[in-house]
C-alpha angles and dihedrals in degrees: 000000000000133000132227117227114187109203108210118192111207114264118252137282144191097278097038100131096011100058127042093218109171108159103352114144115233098041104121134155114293112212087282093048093049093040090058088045080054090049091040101043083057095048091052103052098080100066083058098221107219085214140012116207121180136195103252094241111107105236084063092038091062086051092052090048098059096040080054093057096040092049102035085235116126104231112228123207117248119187089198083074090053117134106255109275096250085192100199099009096061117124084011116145109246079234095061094039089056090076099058131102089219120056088041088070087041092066089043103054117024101167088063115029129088137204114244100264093353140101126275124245087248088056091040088048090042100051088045093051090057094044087055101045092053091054083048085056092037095054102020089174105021137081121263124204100213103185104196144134132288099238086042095046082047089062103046093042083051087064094044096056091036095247115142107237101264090079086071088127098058088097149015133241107199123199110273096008121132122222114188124214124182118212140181142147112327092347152054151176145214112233116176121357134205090354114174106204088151089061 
């Protein structure tokens, strides 16, 4: 038995690119944002998902909430799907941040560095893993909808394939983008990554 996790990262909005958000209240889909959960919610569907679980953040509610519709599965909250907590560079443009020291060797090791008043990638991994881990008990032969954040679906997808988490940039996780994992017990695989099947 294996079960099938799909990984969903939110659907854009305005400040996807321009703002680092994390877990600023407020941020939700713009029309384009709302138009690819539509799209996503239908493609997905068909694979008739047995639960639906969302970080708590609303750009990631409003996904789930169109995947929810779509599917005729109620979407639960999951704090184990939550974005990584940036402390004080939360709501921070991507300009401003450029200029300091910090976040420069953030994107550089992340497998060391750590967020002013924030979590650090390894909590953030270790958190999601178990998340993770408790849908694949939950639904040992079904498909999960897991609705999460890119940073936060990297590195989960980074345990499941054994890199240490600087190699962060080796991929991208694009909004609204599924990336499949299959999971049972004492293994996994990744499956498909970073699959747009909104676009």
């Amino acid at each position: 038995m294996a079960a099938s996790i799909l990984l969903v990262r939110h659907a854009t909005h305005p400040l996807v690119g321009k703002v680092l958000c994390g877990r600023a209240p407020g941020v939700s889909l713009g029309a384009a944002g709302r138009d690819q959960a539509a799209r996503l919610g239908a493609a997905l569907a068909g694979r008739h998902p047995a639960a639906i679980c969302t970080s708590p953040v609303e750009r990631a509610r409003d996904t789930a909430d169109a995947i929810a519709a779509a599917c005729r599965v109620p979407a639960s909250l999951d704090d184990a799907l939550d974005e990584i907590d940036f402390g004080d560079w939360t709501g921070q443009s991507f300009d401003r941040l450029a200029g300091d020291p910090a976040w420069a060797r953030w994107n550089a090791a992340r497998g060391e560095a750590c967020p002013p008043g924030g979590e650090s990638m390894h909590q953030a991994q270790a958190r999601a893993v178990a998340g993770i881990q408790r849908l694949r008990t939950a639904h040992p032969d079904g498909t999960v909808v897991a609705v999460s954040h890119a940073d936060v679906i990297k590195a989960v997808l980074m345990w499941c394939l054994g890199l240490p988490l600087d190699r962060y940039h080796a991929f991208d996780i694009d909004p609204a983008s599924v990336s499949t994992l299959l999971l049972w017990d004492g293994g996994g695989k990744v499956v498909r990554m970073n699959e747009g099947i909104a676009a």
